[in-house]
C-alpha positions as CSV (number, residue, x, y, z in Angstrom):
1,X,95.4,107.8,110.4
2,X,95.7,105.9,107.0
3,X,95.4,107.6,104.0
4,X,92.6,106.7,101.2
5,X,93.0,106.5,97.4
6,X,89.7,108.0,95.8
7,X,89.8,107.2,91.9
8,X,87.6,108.6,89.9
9,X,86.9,106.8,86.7
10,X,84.4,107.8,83.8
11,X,81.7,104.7,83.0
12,X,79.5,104.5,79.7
13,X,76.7,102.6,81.8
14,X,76.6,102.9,85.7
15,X,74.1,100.1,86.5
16,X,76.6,97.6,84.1
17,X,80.1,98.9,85.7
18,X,78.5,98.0,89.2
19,X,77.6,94.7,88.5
20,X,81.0,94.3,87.0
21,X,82.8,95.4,90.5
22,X,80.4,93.2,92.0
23,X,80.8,90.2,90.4
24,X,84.6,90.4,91.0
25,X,83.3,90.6,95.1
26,X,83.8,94.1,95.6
27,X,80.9,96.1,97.5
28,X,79.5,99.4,96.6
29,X,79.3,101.8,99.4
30,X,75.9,104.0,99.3
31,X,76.6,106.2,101.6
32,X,79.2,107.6,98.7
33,X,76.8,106.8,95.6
34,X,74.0,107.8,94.1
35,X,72.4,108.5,90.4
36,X,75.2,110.2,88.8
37,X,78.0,108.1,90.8
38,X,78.5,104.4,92.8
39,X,81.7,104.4,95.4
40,X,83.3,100.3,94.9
41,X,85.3,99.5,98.2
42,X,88.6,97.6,97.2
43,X,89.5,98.2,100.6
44,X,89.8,100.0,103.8
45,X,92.0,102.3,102.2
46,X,90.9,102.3,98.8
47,X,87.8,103.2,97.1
48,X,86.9,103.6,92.8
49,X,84.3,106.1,92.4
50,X,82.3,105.4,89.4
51,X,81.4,108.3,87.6
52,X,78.5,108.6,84.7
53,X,80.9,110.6,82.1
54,X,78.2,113.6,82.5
55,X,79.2,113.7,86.0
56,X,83.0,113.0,85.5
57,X,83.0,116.2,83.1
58,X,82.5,118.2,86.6
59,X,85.5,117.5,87.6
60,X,87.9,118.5,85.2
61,X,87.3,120.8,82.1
62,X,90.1,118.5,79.9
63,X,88.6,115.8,77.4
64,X,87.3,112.3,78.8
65,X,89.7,109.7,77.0
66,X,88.7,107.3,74.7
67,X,89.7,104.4,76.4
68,X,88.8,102.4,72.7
69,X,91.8,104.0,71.5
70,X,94.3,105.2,74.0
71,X,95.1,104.3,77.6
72,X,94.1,107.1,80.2
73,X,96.3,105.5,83.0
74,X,96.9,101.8,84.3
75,X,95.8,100.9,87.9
76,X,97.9,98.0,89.8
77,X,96.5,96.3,92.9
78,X,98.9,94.1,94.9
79,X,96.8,90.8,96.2
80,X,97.4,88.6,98.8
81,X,98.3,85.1,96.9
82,X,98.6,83.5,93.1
83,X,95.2,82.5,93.1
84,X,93.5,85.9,93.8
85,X,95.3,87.0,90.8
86,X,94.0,84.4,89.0
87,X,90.2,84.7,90.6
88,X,89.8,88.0,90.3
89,X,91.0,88.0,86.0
90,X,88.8,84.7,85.7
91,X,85.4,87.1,87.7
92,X,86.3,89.5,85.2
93,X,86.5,87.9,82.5
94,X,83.0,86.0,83.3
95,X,81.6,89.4,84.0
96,X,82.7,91.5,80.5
97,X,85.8,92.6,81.1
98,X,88.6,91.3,78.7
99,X,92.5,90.5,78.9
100,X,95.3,91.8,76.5
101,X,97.9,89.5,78.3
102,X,99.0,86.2,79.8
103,X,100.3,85.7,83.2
104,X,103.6,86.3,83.6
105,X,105.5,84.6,86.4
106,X,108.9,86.8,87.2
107,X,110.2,84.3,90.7
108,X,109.7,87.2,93.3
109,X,106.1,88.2,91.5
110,X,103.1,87.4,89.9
111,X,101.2,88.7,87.6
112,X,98.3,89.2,85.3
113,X,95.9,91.9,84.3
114,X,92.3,92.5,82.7
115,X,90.1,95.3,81.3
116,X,86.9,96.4,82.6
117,X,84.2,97.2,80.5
118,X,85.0,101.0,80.1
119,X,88.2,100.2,79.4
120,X,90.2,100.7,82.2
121,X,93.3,98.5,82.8
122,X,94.1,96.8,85.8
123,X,97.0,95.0,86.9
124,X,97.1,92.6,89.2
125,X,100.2,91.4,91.2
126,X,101.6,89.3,94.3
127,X,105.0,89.6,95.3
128,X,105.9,86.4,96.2
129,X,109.6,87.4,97.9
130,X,111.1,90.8,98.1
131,X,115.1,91.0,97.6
132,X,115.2,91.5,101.9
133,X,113.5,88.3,102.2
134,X,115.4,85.7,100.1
């Protein structure tokens, strides 16, 4: 059996940080969600659970960052080609988010990045050739 990646991240505004996920084509999962929390499926294996912060404060007694002015953590999600890179920063940027970088092209990987609305960074990457394969 696979394991799954749960992450728990603190939003500001639920109903806005789901349409976000959605617009980039993710799909919320309501058997996980309700009210206080909506469960984005990235994949079969991994899953972003969207916390209101009231709800997120339930699950650990240490301060919620302040994303505005420090970084809490960065997530990186490896994708299938170039252009899903590119897609998936061009949804988000048409959706809110926001970018704090330019694509950087390394020969063996791509990459890019962008900020979601509550300020959580993702990275986004394809490896294009791994040192086994050249």
């Amino acid at each position: 059996m696979s394991k799954q990646i749960f992450l728990n991240l603190p939003v500001y505004d639920l109903p806005k940080s789901l349409a976000f996920f959605k617009a980039l084509g993710f799909a919320n999962n309501p058997q996980f969600s309700s009210d206080s929390g909506e469960c984005i499926v990235i994949s079969d294996t991994i899953f972003v659970m969207l916390c209101t912060r009231d709800r997120f404060r339930d699950f650990t007694p240490k301060d919620i960052c302040d994303t505005s002015k420090a970084v809490e953590m960065l997530i990186n999600l490896n994708c299938e080609s170039r252009e899903e890179v590119d897609g998936l920063v061009a949804k988000a940027l048409a959706a809110g988010g926001s970018t704090y970088d330019k694509p950087e092209d390394l020969g063996f990987m791509y990459s890019h990045s962008f900020v979601d609305p509550d300020g959580h960074g993702w990275g986004l990457f394809h490896i294009i050739a791994t040192p086994e394969q050249e």
